[in-house]
N, C-alpha and C positions, 0 to 999 in steps of 0.2 A: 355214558353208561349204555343209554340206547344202540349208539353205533358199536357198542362191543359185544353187546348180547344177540346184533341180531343176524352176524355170520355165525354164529353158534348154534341157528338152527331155533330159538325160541320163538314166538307169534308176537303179534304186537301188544295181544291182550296179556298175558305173561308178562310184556317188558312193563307196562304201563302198571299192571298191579305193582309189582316191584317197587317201580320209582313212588307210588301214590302212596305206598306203604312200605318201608324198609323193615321195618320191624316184624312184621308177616312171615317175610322170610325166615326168620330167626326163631321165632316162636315155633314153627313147624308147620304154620296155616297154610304154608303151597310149599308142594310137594319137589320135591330135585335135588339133590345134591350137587350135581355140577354145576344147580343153576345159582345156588346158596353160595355156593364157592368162589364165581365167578363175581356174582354180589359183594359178597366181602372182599376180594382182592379190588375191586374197583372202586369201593368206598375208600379203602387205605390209600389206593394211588391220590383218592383226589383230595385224603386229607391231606396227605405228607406232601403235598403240594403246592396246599393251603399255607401247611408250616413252615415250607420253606423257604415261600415270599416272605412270610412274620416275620421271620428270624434273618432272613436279608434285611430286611427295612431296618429292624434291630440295631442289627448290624451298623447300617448305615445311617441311622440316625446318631447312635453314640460316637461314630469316628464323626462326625460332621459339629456334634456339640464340642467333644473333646477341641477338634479344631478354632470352632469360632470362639470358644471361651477367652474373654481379653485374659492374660497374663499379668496378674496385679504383686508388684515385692509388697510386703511384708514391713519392712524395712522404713525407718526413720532414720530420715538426717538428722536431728534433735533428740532421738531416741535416748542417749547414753545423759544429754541434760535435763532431761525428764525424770529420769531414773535418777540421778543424784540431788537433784529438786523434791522429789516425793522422799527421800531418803533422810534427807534434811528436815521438811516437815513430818514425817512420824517423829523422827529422834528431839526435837521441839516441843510434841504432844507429849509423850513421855518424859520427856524431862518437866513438862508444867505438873502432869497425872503425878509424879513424883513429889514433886511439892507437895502439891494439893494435898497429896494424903499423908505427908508430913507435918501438916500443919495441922491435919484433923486429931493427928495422933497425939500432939503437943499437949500437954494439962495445962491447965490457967498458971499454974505456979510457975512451969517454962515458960509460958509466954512474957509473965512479965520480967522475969529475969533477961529475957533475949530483949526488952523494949529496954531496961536501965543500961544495957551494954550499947 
């Protein structure tokens, strides 16, 4: 900022307010318009400077994760006997759960008719 304000003709005491106080400028506490001007275009350049390394690094951190990330399937050899194992025990559970509540439901009278048969 110093080396751009001070071919423009400002003193040192001017650049150095400036820099000690950005805000000054803005507020209207020192006086210049070209010097306000020149202020805020050189804040912009050194943010969007700033961002633009950010968002490089960004950048370049997400392709570098993307990269290193292992590549893991999903996928079981055993998958499809697992899945017919679990499928055999619900159908097991439910068929006992079925009983069960068959037999709650039975009155003593069925019961003992089903025991002489």
């Amino acid at each position: 900022m110093r080396q751009k304000l001070s071919p423009l003709g400002y003193s040192d005491s001017e650049i150095r307010e400036v820099l000690d106080d950005p805000v000054d400028i803005l507020s209207g506490a020192i006086d210049g318009h070209d010097l306000r001007k020149e202020v805020l275009a050189g804040y912009q350049r050194g943010f969007r400077a700033v961002f633009l390394v950010g968002a490089g690094l960004a950048v370049f951190a997400f392709v570098i994760s993307v990269l290193m990330m292992p590549q893991i399937s999903l996928e079981r050899k055993d998958d499809e006997q697992l899945k017919l194992q679990a499928k055999r025990d619900i159908n097991e559970k439910k068929q006992q759960k079925r009983e069960a509540d068959g037999k709650k439901a039975a009155t003593p009278a069925m019961e003992i008719e089903v025991e002489k048969l």
